[in-house]
N, C-alpha and C positions, 0 to 999 in steps of 0.2 A: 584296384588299389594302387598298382603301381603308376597309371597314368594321374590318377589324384594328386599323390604325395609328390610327382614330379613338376603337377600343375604347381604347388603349392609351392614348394621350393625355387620354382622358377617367376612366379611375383615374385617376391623376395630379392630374386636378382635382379630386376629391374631398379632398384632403390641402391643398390649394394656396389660401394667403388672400388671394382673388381679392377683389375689389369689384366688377366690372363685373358682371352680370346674367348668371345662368347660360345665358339662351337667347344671349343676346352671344357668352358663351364657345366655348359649342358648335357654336355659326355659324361662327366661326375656324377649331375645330378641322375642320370640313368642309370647309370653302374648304384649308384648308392641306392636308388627304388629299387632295383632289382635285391639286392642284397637286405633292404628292409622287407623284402616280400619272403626271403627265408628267417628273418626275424621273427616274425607273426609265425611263422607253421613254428620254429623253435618254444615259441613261448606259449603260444596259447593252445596249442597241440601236446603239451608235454606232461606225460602223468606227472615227474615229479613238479612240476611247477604247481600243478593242481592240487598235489600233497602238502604241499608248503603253503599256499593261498589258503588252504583251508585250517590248517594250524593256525598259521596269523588269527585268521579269522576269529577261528574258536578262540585264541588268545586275547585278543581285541574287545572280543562280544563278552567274552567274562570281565573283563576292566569296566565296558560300557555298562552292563545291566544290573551289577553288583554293589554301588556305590561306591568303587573302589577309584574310579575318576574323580570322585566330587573329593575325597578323601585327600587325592593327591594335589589337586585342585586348592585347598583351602591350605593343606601345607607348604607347599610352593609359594602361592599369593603371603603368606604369612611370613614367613619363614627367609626365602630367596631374597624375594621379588627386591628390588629397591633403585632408586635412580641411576645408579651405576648400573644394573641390569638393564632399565631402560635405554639407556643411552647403546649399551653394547647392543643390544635388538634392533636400532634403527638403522646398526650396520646388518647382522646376520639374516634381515628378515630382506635384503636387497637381491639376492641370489634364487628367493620363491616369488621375486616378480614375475609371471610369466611375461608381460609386455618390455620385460628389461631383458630377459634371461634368452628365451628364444629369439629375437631379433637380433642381439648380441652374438650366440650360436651362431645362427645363419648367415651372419654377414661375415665372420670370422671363417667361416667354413669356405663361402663361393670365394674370399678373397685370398685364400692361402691354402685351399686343399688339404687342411689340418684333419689328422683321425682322429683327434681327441674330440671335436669338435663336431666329423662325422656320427661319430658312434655316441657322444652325448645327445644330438640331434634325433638319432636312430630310434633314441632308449626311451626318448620322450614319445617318439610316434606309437611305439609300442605297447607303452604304460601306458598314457594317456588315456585312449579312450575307456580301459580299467578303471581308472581311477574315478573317472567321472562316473561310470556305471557305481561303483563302490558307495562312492561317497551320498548317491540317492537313495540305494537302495538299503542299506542298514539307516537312513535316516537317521541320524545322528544329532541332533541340535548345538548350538556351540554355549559355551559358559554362562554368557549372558540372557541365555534364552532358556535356563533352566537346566534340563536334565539331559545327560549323554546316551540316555535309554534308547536303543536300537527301537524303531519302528518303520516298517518300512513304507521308503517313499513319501515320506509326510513331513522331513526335511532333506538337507543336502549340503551336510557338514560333517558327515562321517568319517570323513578320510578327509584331512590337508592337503590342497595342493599345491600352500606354498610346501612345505616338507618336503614331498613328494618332488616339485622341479628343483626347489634348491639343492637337495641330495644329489639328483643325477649324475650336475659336473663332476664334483668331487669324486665320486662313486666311480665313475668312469674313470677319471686320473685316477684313486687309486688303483684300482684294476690294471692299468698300464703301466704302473710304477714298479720296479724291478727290487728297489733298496726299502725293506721293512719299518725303518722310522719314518720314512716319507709317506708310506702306504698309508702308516696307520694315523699318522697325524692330518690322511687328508682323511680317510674315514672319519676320525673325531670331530673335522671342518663339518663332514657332510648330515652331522646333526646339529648344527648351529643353526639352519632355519626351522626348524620343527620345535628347539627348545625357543626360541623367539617366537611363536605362536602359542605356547604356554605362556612365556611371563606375561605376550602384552593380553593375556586372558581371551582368546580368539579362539583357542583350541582346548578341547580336555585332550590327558596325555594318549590314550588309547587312538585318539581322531591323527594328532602329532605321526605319534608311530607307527601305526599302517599307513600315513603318505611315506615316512622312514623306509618303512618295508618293501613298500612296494616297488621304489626306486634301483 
């Protein structure tokens, strides 16, 4: 795993207009695979994590099979929604780019040896393939495709992943921010792409909040 995510990171630098000295660069990205390599035993090895994943879950799968998505779904659309929402969405939904968000990351990272940047980088490798596993396996379908009823493996919209990467940054800055109004105002950032996949009708809120969560 460790030589993978070092492969990976190191395309990356090939594209990325670094100054710092390629043997510099490449020294980071090995310190940083090692260090994601006790990432992975922290998180996916960890009862409490497991205890908390499965709450979500059970939280999640009761919004999804209940009618209580569609419920919130039609209040929202009615109710919110309206062209000044839209308009604010076409900003908030820019940060669950993955082709924006991680290239952005990495190239910020190999060119300034930023932790905020390391460790949002870190949190995607390690949620990631979560996510993707999640989001098939409750089978979820999105708004337009009818019902948010868990079935498994029979779609693969259960969980957001713009949510899910747009939260990261933020999630991470807050977590490194020291002063309480900063923290918390970047946590309230780091649902602004998950609520921009409700309005533009992409997500039910249940699918939004476990990418939220998972983050």
């Amino acid at each position: 795993m460790r030589a993978v995510i070092s492969a990976v990171l190191a395309v990356l630098f090939l594209v990325a207009p670094v100054t710092a000295r390629a043997e510099g660069v490449f020294g980071r990205l090995d310190a940083a695979a090692t260090r994601l390599s006790g990432d992975y035993r922290a998180f996916y090895l960890d009862n409490g994590t497991h205890l908390r994943l499965a709450l979500a879950l059970a939280a999640g799968g009761t919004l999804a099979n209940t009618g209580a998505d569609s419920e919130v779904r039609v209040f929202f659309q009615d109710n919110i929604r309206s062209s000044a929402t839209y308009g604010l969405s076409d900003i908030t939904r820019l940060p669950g780019e993955a082709l924006i968000t991680v290239p952005a990351l990495a190239l910020f990272y190999l060119s300034t040896d930023n932790l905020w940047a390391e460790r949002s980088l870190r949190a995607l490798f390690v949620g990631g393939p979560l996510g993707l596993f999640l989001r098939s396996a409750t089978g979820g379908g999105r708004p337009t495709e009818g019902s948010s009823d868990w079935r498994t493996f029979s779609n693969n919209n259960g969980l957001s992943g713009h949510s899910f990467i747009g939260a990261l940054p933020f999630i991470t800055a807050a977590k490194m921010e020291a002063r309480p109004s900063v923290r918390w105002l970047l946590y309230g950032a780091s649902t602004l792409p998950a609520l921009s996949r409700i309005n533009d009708d992409e997500h039910f809120f249940s699918q939004a909040a476990l990418g939220w969560y998972l983050a």
